[in-house]
C-alpha positions in Angstrom: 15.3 35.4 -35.4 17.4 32.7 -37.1 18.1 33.4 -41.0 16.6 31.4 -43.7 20.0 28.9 -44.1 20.7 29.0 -40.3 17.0 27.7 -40.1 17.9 25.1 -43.5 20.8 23.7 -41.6 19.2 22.7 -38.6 16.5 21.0 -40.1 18.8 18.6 -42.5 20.9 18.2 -39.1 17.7 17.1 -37.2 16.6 14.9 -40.6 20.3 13.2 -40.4 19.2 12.4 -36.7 16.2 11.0 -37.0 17.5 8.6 -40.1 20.2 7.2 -37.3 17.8 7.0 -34.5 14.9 5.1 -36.6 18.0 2.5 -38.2 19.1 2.3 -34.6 15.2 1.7 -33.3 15.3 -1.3 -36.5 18.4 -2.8 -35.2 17.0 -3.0 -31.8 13.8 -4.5 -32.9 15.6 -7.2 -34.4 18.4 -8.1 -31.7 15.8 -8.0 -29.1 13.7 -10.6 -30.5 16.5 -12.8 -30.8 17.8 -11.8 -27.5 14.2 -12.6 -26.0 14.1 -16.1 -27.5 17.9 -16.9 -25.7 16.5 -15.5 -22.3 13.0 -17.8 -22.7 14.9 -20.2 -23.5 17.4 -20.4 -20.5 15.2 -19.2 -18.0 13.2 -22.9 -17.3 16.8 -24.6 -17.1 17.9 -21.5 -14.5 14.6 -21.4 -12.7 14.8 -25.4 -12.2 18.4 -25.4 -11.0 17.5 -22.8 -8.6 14.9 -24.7 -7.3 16.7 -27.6 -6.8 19.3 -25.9 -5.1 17.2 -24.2 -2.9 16.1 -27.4 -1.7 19.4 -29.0 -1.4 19.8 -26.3 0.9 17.1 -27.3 3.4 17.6 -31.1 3.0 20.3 -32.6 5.0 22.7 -33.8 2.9 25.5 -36.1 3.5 28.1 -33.9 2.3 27.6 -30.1 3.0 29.6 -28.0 0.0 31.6 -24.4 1.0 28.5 -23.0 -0.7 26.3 -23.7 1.6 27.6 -22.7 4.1 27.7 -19.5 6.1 30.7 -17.6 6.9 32.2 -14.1 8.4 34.1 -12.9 5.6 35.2 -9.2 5.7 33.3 -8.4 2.2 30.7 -9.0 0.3 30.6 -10.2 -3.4 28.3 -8.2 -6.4 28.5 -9.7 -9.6 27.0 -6.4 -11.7 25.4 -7.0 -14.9 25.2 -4.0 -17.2 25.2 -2.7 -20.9 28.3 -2.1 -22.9 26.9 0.7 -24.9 24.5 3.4 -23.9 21.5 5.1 -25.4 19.0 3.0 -23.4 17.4 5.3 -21.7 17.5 5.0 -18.1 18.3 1.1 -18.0 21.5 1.0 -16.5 21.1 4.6 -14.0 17.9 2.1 -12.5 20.4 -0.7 -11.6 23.4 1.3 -10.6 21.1 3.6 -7.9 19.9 0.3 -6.6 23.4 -1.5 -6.4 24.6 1.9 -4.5 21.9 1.5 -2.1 23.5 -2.5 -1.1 27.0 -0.4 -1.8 26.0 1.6 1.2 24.2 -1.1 3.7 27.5 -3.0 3.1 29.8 -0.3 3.9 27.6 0.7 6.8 27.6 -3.3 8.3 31.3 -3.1 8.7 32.1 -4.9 5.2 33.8 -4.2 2.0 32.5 -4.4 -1.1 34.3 -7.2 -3.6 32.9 -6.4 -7.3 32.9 -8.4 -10.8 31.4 -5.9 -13.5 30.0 -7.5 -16.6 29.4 -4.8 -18.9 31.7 -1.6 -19.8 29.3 1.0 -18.1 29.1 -1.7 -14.4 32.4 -1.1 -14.7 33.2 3.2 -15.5 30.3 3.1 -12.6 32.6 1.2 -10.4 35.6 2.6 -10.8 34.4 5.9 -10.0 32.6 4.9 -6.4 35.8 3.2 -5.7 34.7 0.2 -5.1 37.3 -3.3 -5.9 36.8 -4.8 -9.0 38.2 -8.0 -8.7 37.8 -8.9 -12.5 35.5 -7.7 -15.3 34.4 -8.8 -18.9 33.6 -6.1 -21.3 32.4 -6.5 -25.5 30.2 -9.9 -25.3 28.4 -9.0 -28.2 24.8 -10.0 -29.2 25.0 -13.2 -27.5 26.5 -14.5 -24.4 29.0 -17.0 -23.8 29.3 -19.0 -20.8 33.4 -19.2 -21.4 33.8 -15.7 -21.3 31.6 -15.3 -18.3 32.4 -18.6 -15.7 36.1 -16.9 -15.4 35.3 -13.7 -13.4 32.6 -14.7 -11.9 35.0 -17.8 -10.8 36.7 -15.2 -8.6 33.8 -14.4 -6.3 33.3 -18.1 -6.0 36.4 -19.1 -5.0 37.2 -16.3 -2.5 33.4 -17.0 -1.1 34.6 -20.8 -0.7 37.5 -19.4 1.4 35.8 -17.8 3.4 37.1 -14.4 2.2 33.4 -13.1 1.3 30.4 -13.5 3.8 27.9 -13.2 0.1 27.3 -13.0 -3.3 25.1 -11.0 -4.7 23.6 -10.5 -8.5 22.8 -7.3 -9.7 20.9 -7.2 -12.7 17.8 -6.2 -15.1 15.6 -8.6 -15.5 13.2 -8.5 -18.7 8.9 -7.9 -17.5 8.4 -6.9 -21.0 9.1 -4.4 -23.7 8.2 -1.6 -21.8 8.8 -2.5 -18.4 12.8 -3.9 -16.9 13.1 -4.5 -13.4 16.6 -3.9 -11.9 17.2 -6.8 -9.5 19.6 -8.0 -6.8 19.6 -11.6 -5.9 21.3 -13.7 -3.3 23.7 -16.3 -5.0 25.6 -17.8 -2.2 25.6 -19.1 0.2 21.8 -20.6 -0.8 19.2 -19.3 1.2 16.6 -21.0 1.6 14.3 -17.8 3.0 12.4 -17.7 -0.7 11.9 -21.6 -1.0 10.3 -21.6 2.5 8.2 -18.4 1.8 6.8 -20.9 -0.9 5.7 -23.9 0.8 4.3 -21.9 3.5 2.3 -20.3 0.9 1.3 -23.5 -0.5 0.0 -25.1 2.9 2.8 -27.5 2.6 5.2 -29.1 5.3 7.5 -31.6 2.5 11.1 -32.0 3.6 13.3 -32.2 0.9 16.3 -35.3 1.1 17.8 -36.7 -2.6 19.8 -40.3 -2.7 23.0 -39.9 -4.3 24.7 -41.9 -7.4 27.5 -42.2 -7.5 28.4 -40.4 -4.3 27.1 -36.9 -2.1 30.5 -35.0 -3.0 30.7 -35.2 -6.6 27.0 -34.2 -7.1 26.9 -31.6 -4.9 30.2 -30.0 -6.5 28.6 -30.8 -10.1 25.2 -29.1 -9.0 26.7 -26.1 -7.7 28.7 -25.0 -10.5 26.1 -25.5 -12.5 24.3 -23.6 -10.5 26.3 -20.7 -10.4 26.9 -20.8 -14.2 23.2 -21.4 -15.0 21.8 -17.8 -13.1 26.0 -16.0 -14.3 24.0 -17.2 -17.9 20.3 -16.1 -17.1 21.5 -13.0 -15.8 23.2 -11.7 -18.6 20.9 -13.0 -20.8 17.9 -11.2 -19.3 20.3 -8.4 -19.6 20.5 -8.3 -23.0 17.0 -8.0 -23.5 16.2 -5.6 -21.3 18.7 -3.1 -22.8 17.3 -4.1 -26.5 14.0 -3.2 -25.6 14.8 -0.3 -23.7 16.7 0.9 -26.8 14.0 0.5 -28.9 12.2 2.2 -26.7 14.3 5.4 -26.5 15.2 5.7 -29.8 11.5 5.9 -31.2 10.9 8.5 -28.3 14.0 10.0 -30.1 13.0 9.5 -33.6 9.7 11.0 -32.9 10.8 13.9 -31.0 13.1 14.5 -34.1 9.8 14.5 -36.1 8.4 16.9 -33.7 11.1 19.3 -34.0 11.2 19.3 -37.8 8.0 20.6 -38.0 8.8 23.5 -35.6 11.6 24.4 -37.5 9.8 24.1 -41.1 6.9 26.4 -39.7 9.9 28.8 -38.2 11.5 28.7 -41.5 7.8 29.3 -43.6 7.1 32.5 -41.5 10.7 33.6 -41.9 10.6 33.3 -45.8 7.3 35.0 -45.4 8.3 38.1 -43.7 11.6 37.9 -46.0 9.1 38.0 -49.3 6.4 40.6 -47.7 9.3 42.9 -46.6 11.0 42.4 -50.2 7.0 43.1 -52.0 6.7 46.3 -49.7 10.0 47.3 -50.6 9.5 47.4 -54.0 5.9 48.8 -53.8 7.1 51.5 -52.2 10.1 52.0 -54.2 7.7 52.4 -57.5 5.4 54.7 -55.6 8.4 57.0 -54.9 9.6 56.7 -58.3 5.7 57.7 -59.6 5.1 60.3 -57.1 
């Protein structure tokens, strides 16, 4: 059994633990409501531009953009959207075991994977499967910025629009609610139109989609598209960012209060070793007098 200061110095460690896990829990709290109000915010302007894209995509348009269009490209693109710091819980092992699975169906189709990590542990997790990492953007801080995130993603674009890359996919967490994050991996080019159709199916409806153009087809399309691929690059990592706050909150009052939990073991430990210490001491002397006496 572990001494009476063993036993003291374990419980201040714990105690020093649990103060950093519920400041860290606080932090969270406060960064994801912030975080939640960016990602609410962006998500009607991504959902809309998605949708319209979509749509462009089953119209005929005048002018048909690289984007959508198919090709045969020898790889496929993944634009992975992690954390830069961990204690999350299981956050980012969710995405990364789904992004292998796509790893795998890629490898296994004949193709090579192309990657662009956003986040420091996308990227450890890429580097060690081996996979390219054509570029990578690490530290964003509490709150995105599209400047710092257009410029990799850029390079998936451009080698899709040359026909380098047969897709582009999005690999990310997007944010249910405090307690629940869903890793996801959506299609970003070319536009598929699969989901869209899916819809108006569902909806009993048979509209075809055609738009007029002002001033002409070409410059919209190209404006639309960029936008569109910034818009869900944004939404991503945005959805991203709250995700890991609330699953940080999450873990670190499961932390804090398994801290708790283990303070009081050790207390009661340490009460029933400075029991036995002061019985053994009290019969000591008890018998000590009697021998003295006797």
């Amino acid at each position: 059994m572990a001494s009476g200061k063993e036993l003291r110095t374990k419980i201040k460690s714990v105690e020093n633990t649990k103060k950093i896990t519920k400041a860290m829990e606080m932090i969270s709290v406060s960064k994801m409501r912030k975080a939640q109000e960016r990602m609410r915010t962006a998500r009607p302007y991504s959902e809309k531009i998605r949708t319209i894209a979509t749509h462009l995509g089953q119209a005929n348009p005048e002018y048909v953009h690289a984007f959508m269009k198919k090709n045969d490209g020898q790889s496929v693109g993944f634009i992975v959207v992690t954390t830069d710091k961990g204690l999350c819980g299981g956050l980012n092992t969710n995405l990364l075991r789904a992004v292998t699975g796509k790893l795998r169906e890629t490898q296994a189709a004949g193709k090579t994977p192309l990657a662009v990590a956003i986040g420091s542990k996308g990227l450890g997790f890429l580097n060690r499967v081996g996979a390219k990492v054509a570029a990578h953007v690490t530290h964003l801080g509490d709150k995105p910025h599209l400047e710092k995130l257009i410029g990799p993603v850029k390079v998936l674009l451009d080698a899709y629009a040359a026909g380098e890359v047969s897709a582009v996919y999005l690999c990310y967490n997007k944010f249910v609610s405090t307690m629940a994050q869903v890793p996801t991996i959506d299609q970003l080019l070319p536009l598929s139109s699969s989901k869209m159709e899916a819809e108006t199916k569902a909806a009993g409806s048979s509209h075809g989609w055609d738009y007029i153009y002002e001033p002409d087809a070409q410059t919209v399309i190209d404006e639309l598209l960029v936008r569109y691929a910034e818009a869900l690059a944004y939404q991503a990592v945005a959805e991203n960012m709250a995700s890991e706050h609330a699953a940080r909150m999450v873990a670190m009052k499961a932390a804090t209060d398994n801290a708790g939990n283990v303070i009081g073991e050790l207390k009661l430990v340490y009460n029933k070793t400075r029991q036995a210490a002061i019985t053994k001491e009290l019969s000591e002397i008890v018998s000590g007098a009697a021998a003295i006496s006797g």
